[in-house]
VEXDO-859477 format. One line per 3 residues: number of its first residue (from 1); for each residue y, x, z of C-alpha. Coordinates in steps of 0.2 Angstrom, whole numbers. Example, Ala and Ser with C-alpha at 12.3 -4.5 7.8 and 13.67 -1.06 7.14 Angstrom:
VEXDO-859477
1> -22 62 39 ~ -5 68 36
END
This chain:
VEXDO-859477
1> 589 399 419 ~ 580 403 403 ~ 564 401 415
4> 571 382 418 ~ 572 378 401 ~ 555 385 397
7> 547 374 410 ~ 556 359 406 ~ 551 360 387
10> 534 364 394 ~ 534 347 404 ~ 543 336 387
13> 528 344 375 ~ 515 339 388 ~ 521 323 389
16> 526 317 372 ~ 509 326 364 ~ 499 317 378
19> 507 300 373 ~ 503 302 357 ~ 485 308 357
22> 482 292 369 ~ 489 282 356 ~ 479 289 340
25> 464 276 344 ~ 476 262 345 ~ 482 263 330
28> 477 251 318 ~ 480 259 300 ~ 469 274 296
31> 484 280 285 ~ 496 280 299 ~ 481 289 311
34> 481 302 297 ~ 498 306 298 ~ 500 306 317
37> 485 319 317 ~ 494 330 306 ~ 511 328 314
40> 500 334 331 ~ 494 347 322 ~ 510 356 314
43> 519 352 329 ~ 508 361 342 ~ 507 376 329
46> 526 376 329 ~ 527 376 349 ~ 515 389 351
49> 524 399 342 ~ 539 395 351 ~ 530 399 367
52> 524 416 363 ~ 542 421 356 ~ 551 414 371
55> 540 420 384 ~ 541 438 377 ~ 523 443 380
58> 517 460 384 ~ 506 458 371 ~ 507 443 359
61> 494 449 345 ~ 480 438 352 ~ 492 423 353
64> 497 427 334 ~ 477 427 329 ~ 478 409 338
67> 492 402 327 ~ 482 410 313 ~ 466 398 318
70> 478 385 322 ~ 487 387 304 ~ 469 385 295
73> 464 370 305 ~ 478 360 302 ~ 477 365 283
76> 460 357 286 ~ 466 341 291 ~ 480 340 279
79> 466 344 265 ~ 454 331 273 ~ 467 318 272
82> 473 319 254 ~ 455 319 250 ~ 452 306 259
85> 466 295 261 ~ 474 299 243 ~ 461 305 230
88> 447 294 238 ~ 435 307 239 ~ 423 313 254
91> 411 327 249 ~ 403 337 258 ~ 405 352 260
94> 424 351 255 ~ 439 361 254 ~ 442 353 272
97> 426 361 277 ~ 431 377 270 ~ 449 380 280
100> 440 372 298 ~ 426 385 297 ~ 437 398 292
103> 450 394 307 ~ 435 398 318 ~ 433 416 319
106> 452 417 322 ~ 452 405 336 ~ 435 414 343
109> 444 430 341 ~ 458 425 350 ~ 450 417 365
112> 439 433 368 ~ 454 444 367 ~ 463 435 381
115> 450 433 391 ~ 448 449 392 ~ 467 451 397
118> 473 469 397 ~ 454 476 395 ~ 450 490 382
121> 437 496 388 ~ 426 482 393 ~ 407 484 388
124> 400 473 401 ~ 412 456 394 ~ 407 459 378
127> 388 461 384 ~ 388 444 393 ~ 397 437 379
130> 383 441 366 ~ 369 436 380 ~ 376 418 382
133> 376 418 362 ~ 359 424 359 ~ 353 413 373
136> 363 396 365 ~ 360 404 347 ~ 341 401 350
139> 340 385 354 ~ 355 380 341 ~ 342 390 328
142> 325 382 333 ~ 332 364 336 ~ 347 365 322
145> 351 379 311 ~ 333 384 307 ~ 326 362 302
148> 343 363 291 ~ 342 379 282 ~ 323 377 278
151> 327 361 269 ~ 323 364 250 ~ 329 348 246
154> 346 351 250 ~ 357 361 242 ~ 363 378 249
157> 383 376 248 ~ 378 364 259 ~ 368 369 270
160> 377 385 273 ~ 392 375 277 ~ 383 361 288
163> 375 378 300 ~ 393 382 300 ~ 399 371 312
166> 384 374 324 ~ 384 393 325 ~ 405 392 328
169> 399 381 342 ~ 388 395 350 ~ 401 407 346
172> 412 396 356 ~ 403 393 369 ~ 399 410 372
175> 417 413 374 ~ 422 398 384 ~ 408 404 396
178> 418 422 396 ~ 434 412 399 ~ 430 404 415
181> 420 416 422 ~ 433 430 421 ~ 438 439 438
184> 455 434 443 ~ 465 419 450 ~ 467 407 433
187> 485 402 428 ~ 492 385 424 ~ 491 392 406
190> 474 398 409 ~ 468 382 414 ~ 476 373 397
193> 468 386 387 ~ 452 382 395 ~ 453 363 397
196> 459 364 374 ~ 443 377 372 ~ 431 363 381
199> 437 349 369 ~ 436 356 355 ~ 418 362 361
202> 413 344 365 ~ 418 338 350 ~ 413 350 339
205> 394 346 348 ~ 396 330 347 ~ 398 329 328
208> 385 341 324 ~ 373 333 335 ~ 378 317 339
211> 380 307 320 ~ 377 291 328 ~ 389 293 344
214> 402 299 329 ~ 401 286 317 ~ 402 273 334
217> 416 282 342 ~ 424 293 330 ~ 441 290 335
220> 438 295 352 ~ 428 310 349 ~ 443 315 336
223> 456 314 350 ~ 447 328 357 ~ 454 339 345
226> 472 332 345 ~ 471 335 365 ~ 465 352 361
229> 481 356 348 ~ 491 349 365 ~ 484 361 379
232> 484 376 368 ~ 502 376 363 ~ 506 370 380
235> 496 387 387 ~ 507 396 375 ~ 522 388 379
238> 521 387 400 ~ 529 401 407 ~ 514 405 418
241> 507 412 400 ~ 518 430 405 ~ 506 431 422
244> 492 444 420 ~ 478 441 431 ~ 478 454 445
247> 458 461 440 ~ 449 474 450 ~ 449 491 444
250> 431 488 440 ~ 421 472 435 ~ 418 458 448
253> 401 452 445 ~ 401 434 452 ~ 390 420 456
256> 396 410 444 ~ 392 423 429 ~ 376 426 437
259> 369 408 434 ~ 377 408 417 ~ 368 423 413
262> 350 419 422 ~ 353 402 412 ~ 356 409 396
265> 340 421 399 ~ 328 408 404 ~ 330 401 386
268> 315 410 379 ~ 302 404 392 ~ 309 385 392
271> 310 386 372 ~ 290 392 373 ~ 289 378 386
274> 297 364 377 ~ 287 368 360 ~ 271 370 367
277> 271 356 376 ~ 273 346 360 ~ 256 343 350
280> 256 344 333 ~ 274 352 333 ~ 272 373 325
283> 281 384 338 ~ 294 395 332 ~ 285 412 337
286> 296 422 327 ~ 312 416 333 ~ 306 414 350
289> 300 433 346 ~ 317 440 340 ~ 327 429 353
292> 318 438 367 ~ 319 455 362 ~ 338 454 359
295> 339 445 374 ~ 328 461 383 ~ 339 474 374
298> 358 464 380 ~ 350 463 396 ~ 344 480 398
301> 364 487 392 ~ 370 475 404 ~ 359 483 420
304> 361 499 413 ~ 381 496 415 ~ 380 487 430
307> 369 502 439 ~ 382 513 433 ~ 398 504 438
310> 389 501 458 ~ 384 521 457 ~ 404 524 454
313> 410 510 466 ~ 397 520 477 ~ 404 538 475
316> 421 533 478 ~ 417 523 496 ~ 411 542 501
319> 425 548 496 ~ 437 537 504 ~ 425 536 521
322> 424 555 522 ~ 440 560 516 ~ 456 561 525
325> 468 548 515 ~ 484 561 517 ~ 479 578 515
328> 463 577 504 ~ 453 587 518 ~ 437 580 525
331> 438 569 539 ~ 431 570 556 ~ 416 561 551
334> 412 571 538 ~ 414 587 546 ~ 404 582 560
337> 389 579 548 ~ 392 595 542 ~ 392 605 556
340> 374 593 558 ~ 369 601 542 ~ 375 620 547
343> 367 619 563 ~ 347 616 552 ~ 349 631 541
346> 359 646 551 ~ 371 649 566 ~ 389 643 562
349> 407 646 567 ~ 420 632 571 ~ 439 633 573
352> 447 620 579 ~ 468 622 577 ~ 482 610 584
355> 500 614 578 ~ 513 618 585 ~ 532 612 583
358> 524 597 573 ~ 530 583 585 ~ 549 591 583
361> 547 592 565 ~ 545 573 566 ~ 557 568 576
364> 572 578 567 ~ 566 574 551 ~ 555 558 550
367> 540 553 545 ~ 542 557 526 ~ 544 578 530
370> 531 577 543 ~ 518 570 529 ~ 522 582 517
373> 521 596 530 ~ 503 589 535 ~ 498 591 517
376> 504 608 514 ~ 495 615 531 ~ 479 606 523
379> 487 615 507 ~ 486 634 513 ~ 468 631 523
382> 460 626 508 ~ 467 642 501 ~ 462 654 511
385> 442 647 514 ~ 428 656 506 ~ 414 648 496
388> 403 636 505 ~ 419 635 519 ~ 425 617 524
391> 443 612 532 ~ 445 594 538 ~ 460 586 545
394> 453 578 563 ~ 467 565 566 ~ 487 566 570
397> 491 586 568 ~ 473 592 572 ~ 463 602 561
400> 445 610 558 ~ 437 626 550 ~ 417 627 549
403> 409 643 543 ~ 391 642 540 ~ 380 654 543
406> 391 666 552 ~ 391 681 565 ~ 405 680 578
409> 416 694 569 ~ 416 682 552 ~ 420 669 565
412> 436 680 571 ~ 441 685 552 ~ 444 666 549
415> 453 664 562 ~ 465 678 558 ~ 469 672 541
418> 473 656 548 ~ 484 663 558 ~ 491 673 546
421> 494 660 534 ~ 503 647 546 ~ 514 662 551
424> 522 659 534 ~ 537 645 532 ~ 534 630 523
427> 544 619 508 ~ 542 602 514 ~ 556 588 509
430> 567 602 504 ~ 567 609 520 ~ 560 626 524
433> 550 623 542 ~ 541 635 554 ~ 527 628 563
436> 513 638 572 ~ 495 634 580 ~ 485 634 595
439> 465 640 588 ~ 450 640 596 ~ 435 648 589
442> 417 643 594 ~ 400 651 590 ~ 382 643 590
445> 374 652 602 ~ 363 645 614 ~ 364 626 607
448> 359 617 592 ~ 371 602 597 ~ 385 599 585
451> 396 589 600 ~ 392 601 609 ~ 400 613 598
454> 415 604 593 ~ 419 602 616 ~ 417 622 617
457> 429 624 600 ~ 439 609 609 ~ 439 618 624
460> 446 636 617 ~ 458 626 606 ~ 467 618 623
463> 464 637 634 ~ 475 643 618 ~ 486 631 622
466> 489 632 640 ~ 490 650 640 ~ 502 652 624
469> 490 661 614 ~ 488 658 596 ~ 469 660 596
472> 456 660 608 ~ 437 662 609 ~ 426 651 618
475> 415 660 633 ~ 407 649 646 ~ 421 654 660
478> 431 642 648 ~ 424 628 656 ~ 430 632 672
481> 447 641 669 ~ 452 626 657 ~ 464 615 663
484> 459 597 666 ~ 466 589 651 ~ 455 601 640
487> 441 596 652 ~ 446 579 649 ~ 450 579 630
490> 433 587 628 ~ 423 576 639 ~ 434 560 629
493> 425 567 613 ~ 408 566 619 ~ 410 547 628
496> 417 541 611 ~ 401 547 603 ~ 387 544 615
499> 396 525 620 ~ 403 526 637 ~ 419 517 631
502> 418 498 634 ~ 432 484 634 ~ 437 472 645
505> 447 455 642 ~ 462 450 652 ~ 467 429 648
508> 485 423 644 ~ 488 407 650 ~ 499 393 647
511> 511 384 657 ~ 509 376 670 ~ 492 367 665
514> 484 388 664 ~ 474 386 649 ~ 467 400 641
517> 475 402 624 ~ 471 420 620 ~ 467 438 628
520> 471 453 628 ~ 456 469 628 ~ 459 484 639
523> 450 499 638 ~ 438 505 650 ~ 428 522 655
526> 413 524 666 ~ 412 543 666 ~ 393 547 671
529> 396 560 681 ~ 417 557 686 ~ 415 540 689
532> 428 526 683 ~ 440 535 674 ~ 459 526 673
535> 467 524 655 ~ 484 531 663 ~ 471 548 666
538> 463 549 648 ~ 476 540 637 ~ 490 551 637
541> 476 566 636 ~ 471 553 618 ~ 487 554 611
544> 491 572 613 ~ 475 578 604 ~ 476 564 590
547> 457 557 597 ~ 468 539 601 ~ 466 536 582
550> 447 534 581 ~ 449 528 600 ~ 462 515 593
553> 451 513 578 ~ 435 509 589 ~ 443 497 598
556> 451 485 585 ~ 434 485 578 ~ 426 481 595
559> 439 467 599 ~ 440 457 582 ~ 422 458 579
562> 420 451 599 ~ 435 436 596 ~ 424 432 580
565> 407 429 593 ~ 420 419 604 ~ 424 406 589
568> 406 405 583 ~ 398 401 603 ~ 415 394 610
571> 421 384 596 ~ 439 374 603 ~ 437 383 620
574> 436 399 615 ~ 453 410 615 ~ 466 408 600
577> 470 426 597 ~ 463 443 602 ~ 479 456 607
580> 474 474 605 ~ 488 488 610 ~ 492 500 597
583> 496 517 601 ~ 513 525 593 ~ 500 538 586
586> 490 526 578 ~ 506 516 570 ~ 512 536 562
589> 497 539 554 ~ 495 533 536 ~ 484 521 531
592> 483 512 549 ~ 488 494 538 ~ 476 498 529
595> 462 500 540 ~ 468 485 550 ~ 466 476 534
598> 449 481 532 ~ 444 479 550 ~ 449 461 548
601> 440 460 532 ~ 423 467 538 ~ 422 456 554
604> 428 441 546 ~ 443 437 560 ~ 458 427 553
607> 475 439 552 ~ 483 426 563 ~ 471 429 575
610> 476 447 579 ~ 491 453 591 ~ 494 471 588
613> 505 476 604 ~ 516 489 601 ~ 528 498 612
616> 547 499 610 ~ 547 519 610 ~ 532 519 596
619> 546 512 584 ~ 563 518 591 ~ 563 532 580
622> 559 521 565 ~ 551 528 548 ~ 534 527 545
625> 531 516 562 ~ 543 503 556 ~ 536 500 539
628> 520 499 547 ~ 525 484 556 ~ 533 475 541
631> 515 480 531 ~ 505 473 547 ~ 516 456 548
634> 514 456 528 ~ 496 453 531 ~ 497 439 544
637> 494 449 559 ~ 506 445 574 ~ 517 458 583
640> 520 458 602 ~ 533 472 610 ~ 524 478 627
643> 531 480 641 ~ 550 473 634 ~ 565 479 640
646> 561 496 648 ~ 563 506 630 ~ 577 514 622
649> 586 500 617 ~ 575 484 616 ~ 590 471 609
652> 591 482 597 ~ 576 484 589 ~ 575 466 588
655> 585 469 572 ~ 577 479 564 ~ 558 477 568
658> 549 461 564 ~ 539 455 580 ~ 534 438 584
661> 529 440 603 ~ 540 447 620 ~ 528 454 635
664> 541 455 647 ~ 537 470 658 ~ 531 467 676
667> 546 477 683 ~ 555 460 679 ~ 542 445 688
670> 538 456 704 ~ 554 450 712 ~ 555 434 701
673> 556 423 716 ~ 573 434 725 ~ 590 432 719
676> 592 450 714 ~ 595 458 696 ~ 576 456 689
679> 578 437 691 ~ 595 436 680 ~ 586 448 669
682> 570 438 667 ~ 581 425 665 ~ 591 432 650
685> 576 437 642 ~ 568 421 640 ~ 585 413 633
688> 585 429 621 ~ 565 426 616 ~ 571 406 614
691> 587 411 605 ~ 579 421 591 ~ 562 409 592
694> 551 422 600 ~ 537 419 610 ~ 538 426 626
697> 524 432 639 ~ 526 437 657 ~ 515 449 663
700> 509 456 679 ~ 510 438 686 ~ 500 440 704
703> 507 424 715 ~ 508 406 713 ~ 526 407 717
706> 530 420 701 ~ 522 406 690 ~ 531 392 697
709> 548 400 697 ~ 542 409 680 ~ 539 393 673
712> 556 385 678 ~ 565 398 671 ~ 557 390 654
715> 542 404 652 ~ 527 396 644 ~ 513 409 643
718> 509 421 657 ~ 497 435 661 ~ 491 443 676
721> 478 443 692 ~ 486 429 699 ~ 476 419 682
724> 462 432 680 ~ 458 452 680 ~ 451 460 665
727> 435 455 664 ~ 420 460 650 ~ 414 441 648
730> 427 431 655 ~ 423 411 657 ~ 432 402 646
733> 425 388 652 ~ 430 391 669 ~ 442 376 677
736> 461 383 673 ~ 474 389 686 ~ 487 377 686
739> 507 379 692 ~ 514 367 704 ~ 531 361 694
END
């Protein structure tokens, strides 16, 4: 309520001060113009205040140093006006002079401090500030200041006080120029506090050096400043005034400040320029000189701080892109270069390690436990690694030990300790948990290939695992005894890095006209040796050994960055979204909105674009998966449940997670065209999808007949080899597939 009335005074002050500022030039007496400008005057200094004590800033001291300036001006136009008006008197300099140039440090004050907002530390704002200053204060000194203070005949009261008004505008100006190029969205207050700060700077110029355009169009060049009494109280009062803009953690350097401060450098050469291309004219060498070196100087400081801020920006992207985000362990990209690295210089050791009991911990206790379990394994490996040692978390609950420079028996040590150290219970969300791990342990010899030793560490991990063992060595036999979703897990590792992944695209069409409105990419395997391998063979072998992540990863990537070529050749008749399916693995692991958000960031696809399908079972059990969801549909990106209703209980979910899309499962359109129970289902489905304004997609559509009956039953996209299989370049310009209605 109190908000209300705020913005109602806000919208009465606006109005009323701009009415009378219009007015001021109409009026006919000079005495009744004198009063109405002082009337503006106290009034706006008695709103700011107002403002800044009803808005309850978080900190008001720079809007305190602006009723300050505020309080001296108006004592100046008072002043000027019993002079004036009164006493008949117009000296110069007077005691007019006197309280306008002494409101102009507070009001320059003031604008710096909230333009730098919250800022304490902020070397680089104040750098460009005195760069735009000494650029302006060159030409201002050459062209102004310096003709007027090198004039004997006048007297030095009053050249001191005529330089005043010129140097407060550079001062200004350098400050305005800060103001508007700040990082962050402006507010409605900041664009009032802008908008005052311009006309006062235009007509302070103008009356400093423009005498002829003042003495013509006074008035009007006077109204100037009542508008600026007008916008600055109305900045103070709005309530938009309490926003702080949302800066980056480090300074944004713009295009916008860029040409301000090229512009401001190229003063020295175009002040040379302008001087010597004037005969009989004495160039200023020694301001020119002193300009240019405190130019040098501010611009050194400012690339000196700029080099600094890009090497820090620098070192934290290698933090964060090799770095697990959860546990503070490397990555599996940074190990990788690592075990690179080892390989040059001596004969390492690497131990891959799965836990187990991890899934059940999850399950029983959610997400929230299962994090804070993650973190303490990563916890109690650091621990126990020697010198030189590194532990990385490789996705899901997979982990990593590299041992440089080791002989076998070191190799085995490690691995013991590990051991050792799972074997002891865990505190994770007050609960005390038991987990153990399957370890495989790999040596060098023979091969210089870091993939090639991550599959044989890969490969003694899974024989571990498959014949309950805790640890187990790698030996060539291993290849053979290994079960085939070792083999395959390992093989998976190496087509991931060498490329033999590729995606194909599968249209959704509407009906019945079968236009192509968007696609959905599958993911394909050509095996060199296997052949074509199906995802139902190497997926679920994905999601137990946490590899789905940088699967999943790779292709959202590979998909948004392939819609993006689509909208650049294709223009109208290229596909309006892109579906990727997500993995319940991928959903669990933290960060994945995150990397979403980035993925859409980096290849330039709009959020609304992107379908993520999910499947019921990945969010049934709720906890991290859900919020997941919500964060995804927070960034614009659209949901679609897979396969609906063959999950746990698909109405359900419809309460509680936010989806915008239903793919009704095949099982349901086989038999559209009987009167048996899949028809009434379809049938309830669609008046369920229509009830809770869903869209609904029915996939696995193969007949003409399943369209047409589809499409009766009120169905109005569909998907399946009746309108096209999943193809690498599919023609979008191709003819469509209609449906007889």
């Amino acid at each position: 309520m109190q908000q209300v009335r705020v913005g109602r005074a806000w919208s009465i002050w606006m109005g009323l001060g701009t009415l009378a500022c219009l007015g001021y030039p109409l009026l006919a007496s000079a005495g009744a113009k004198a009063v109405l400008s002082c009337l503006i005057g106290l009034a706006s200094v008695l709103v700011m205040v107002v403002g800044v004590r009803r808005n309850r800033l978080a900190d008001p001291r720079p809007w305190y140093v602006f009723v300050a300036s505020q309080v001296l001006t108006v004592l100046g136009d008072v002043t000027y006006v019993i002079q004036g008006r009164i006493l008949g008197e117009h000296p110069f300099p007077a005691w007019s002079d006197a309280f306008y140039l002494a409101g102009f440090p507070f009001l320059i004050a003031a604008l710096y401090a909230l333009a730098r907002g919250r800022r304490r530390r902020e070397l680089s704002g104040l750098v460009d500030t005195a760069i735009i200053a000494a650029g302006l204060g060159l030409v201002y000194w050459i062209f102004v200041i310096g003709p007027i203070l090198g004039d004997p005949a006048t007297p030095l009261l009053t050249r001191l006080a005529t330089v005043g008004y010129p140097t407060a505008s550079v001062l200004l100006i350098a400050v305005v120029a800060r103001l508007v190029t700040r990082s962050g969205r402006p507010t409605p207050s900041d664009w009032l506090l802008i908008a005052g700060s311009v006309l006062t700077l235009a007509a302070n110029v103008i009356n400093t050096l423009l005498p002829d355009v003042r003495v013509v169009a006074g008035d009007y060049v006077y109204t100037g400043f009542l508008f600026a009494y007008v916008f600055w109280a109305g900045a103070a009062l709005h309530p938009s005034v309490r926003v702080e803009r949302r800066e980056p953690g480090t300074e944004r350097f713009g295009r916008v400040r860029l040409a301000v401060l090229t512009c401001s450098t190229l003063v020295v050469p175009a002040m040379l320029f302008l001087q010597g291309t004037r005969p009989g004219r004495p160039v200023s060498w020694l301001a020119i000189g002193i300009g240019a070196v405190v130019l040098f100087v501010l611009v050194l400081v400012r690339m000196d701080g700029f080099v600094s801020q890009v090497q820090a920006q620098a070192g934290r992207l290698e933090i964060l892109a090799m770095h697990d985000e959860l546990t503070g362990l490397a990555n599996r990209r940074r190990f990788e270069q690592r075990v690179r690295e080892a390989l040059e210089t001596g004969s390492p050791q690497v131990a891959m390690l799965d836990l187990t009991g991890f899934k059940a911990v999850n399950d029983r206790y959610g997400h929230t436990v299962g994090d804070r379990l993650l973190s303490a394994v990563a916890a109690r490996l650091s621990a126990g690694l020697r010198q030189g040692d590194l532990a990385a978390r490789m996705g899901g609950d997979e982990f990593a030990i590299l041992v440089p420079d080791a002989t076998q028996a070191e190799g085995d040590a490690m691995v013991a300790r590990i051991c050792a150290a799972l074997g002891v219970p865990f505190q994770a969300g007050g609960h005390e948990l038991l987990v153990g791990a399957s370890v495989g342990v790999a040596g060098a010899d023979g091969t210089r290939d870091a993939v090639e030793l991550l599959r044989r560490a890969d490969v003694a991990m899974y024989a571990a695992k498959a014949g309950g063992d805790s640890r187990r060595r790698y030996a060539p036999e291993l290849d053979d005894e290994a079960g085939e979703a070792a083999r395959l897990g390992a093989a998976m590792r190496i087509a991931l890095d060498t490329g033999q992944f590729r995606l194909v695209y599968q249209p959704i069409v509407s009906l019945p006209d079968g236009r192509r409105v968007s696609v959905e990419a599958l993911i394909r395997w050509e095996h060199p040796e296997r052949g074509f391998v199906s995802p139902a063979d190497f997926i679920p072998v994905a999601e137990q050994n946490g590899l789905i992540v940088e699967l999943g990863a790779w292709v959202l990537r590979t998909a948004c960055a392939q819609a993006v070529v689509w909208r650049a050749t294709l223009g109208d008749r290229a596909p309006e979204r892109m579906g990727v399916n997500v993995s319940a693995r991928q959903l669990a692991e933290p960060g994945f909105p995150e990397l979403v958000a980035a993925v859409l960031a980096r290849t330039g696809l709009e959020p609304q674009r992107l379908t993520l399908e999910i499947t019921e079972t990945a969010v049934f059990g709720g906890g991290r998966a859900v919020q997941a969801v919500k964060d995804l549909r927070e960034l614009g990106v659209r949901i679609a449940l897979d396969d609906f209703g063959t999950g746990h209980s698909s109405l359900g979910l419809l309460q509680t997670v936010p989806v915008d899309v239903l793919k009704v499962d095949k099982s349901f359109v086989d038999d559209i065209t009987l009167a048996g129970r899949e028809a009434v289902i379809a049938t309830a489905l669609i008046q369920v999808s229509h009830g809770l304004g869903l869209t609904a997609v029915a996939e696995g559509v193969e007949t003409a007949e399943q369209a047409t009956e589809l499409h009766r039953l009120g169905y109005r996209l569909a998907q399946g080899y009746h309108f096209g299989r999943p193809v690498a370049e599919p023609d979008f310009l191709a003819s469509p597939t209609t449906v007889a209605v």
